[in-house]
Structures are given as C-alpha cells and as structure tokens.
BAKOL-586608 format. One record per residue (C-alpha): x, y, z; residue in one letter. Coordinates in steps of 0.25 Angstrom, whole numbers, padded with zeros to 4 digits, always signed. Layout:
% BAKOL-586608
XYZa;...
% end
This chain:
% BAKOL-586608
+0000+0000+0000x;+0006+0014-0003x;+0007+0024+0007x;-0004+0033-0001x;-0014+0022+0000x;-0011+0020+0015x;-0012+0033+0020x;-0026+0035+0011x;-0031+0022+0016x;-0026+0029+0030x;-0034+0041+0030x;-0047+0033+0027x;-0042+0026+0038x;-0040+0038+0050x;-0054+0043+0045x;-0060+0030+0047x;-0055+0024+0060x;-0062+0035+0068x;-0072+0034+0070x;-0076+0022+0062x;-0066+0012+0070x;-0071+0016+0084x;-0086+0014+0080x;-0084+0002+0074x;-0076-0002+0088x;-0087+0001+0096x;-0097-0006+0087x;-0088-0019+0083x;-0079-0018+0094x;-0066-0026+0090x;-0071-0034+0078x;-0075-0022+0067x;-0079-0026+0053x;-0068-0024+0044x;-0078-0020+0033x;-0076-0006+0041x;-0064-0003+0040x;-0062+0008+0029x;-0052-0002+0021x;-0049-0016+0022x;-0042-0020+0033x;-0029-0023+0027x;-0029-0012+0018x;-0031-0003+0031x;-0019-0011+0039x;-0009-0009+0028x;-0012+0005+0025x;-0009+0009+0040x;+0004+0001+0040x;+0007+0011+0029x;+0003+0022+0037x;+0010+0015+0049x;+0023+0016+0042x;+0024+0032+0042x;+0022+0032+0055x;+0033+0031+0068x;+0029+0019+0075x;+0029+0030+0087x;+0019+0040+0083x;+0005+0040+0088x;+0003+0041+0072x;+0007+0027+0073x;+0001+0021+0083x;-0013+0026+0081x;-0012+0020+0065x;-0006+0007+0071x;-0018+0006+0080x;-0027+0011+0069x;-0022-0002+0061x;-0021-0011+0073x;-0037-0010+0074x;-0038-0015+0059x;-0033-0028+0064x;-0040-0029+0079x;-0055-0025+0075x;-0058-0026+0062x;-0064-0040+0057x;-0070-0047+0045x;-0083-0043+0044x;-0089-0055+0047x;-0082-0057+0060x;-0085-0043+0065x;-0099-0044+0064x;-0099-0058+0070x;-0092-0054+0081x;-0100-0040+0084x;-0114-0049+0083x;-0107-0059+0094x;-0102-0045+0102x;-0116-0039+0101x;-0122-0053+0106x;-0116-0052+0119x;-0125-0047+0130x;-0122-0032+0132x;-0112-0029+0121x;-0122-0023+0111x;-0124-0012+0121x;-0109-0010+0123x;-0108-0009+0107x;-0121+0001+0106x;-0114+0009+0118x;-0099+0009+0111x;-0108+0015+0099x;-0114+0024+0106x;-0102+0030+0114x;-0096+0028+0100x;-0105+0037+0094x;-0107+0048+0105x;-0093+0050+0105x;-0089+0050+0091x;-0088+0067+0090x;-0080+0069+0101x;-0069+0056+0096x;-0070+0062+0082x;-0066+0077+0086x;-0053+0069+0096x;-0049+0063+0083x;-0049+0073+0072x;-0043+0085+0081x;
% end
C-alpha cells in the first residue's frame, strides 16, 4: 500500500472511529460486526501500519493510532459471530437493560465528548 493510500484511508479513518467506535462498543460491547467498519478490516490494519511508520514509537501520536489499530483486532468479528454473540448477551437476565443504559449514556453525552475531541 502506498503511503497516499494510507494516509487517505486514515483520514476516513479518525472521522470514523469517533464517534462511530464507542456507540458500536456500547451496543455490541466486544464482538462489533466488521460490516461496520469503514474499510475491510485488513485493508484498515495495513493502512495504520503505514501510518505507524512515520511516527516515534514514543509519541502520543503513536500510541493513540496503535491503540486505534489494536481494536480492529480485539472487537471486530464476522458478521455472523457478532450477531450470535450480542443475541446470547441480550438473552442473559439484566444485560439488555445495561445495553439500553450504555446507549442512553452514550447518547446524552455525545456533544460534550464530541467538543473534547475536536478542540
């Protein structure tokens, strides 16, 4: 992958995570479809290894794209899976009303995290 197609496919990429990642966490929890994800999923990983590479392995820059790329791989499944195991999650006594709350916090906070992260 070239670095132009990475650092396009990057930009897409810090748009997308917030606020799309942490609704999707707090509504799939730790098995997100993949189908959501703004490219593939392995398209995604290499273009932030590209990215990766003109960072120090020091900066905060770094880290927070390392993190970024680490949670490709922890909570993004097949689509199948993730469905499975969200229907399974709902089914156990309570945890619907923990994923309705998460939403709700979710959403009734959203402004205030949006304005942390753009300024």
């Amino acid at each position: 992958m070239t670095i132009a197609k990475a650092n396009e496919i990057f930009e897409v990429w810090q748009q997308w995570y917030w606020p799309f990642h942490s609704l999707l966490f707090s509504m799939f929890q730790s098995n997100i479809p993949e189908s959501f994800l703004p490219y593939p999923k392995n398209i995604l990983y290499e273009a932030l290894e590209e990215i990766l590479k003109l960072y120090n392995e020091n900066s905060k820059e770094f880290e927070a794209i390392n993190f970024t790329k680490s949670s490709i791989l922890c909570f993004y499944t097949n689509d199948k899976d993730a469905f499975d195991m969200c229907l399974k999650k709902l089914a156990i006594p309570g945890m619907a009303d923990i994923t309705s709350n998460n939403i709700k916090k979710y959403t009734s906070d959203w402004i205030s995290r949006y304005k942390k992260h753009i300024t």
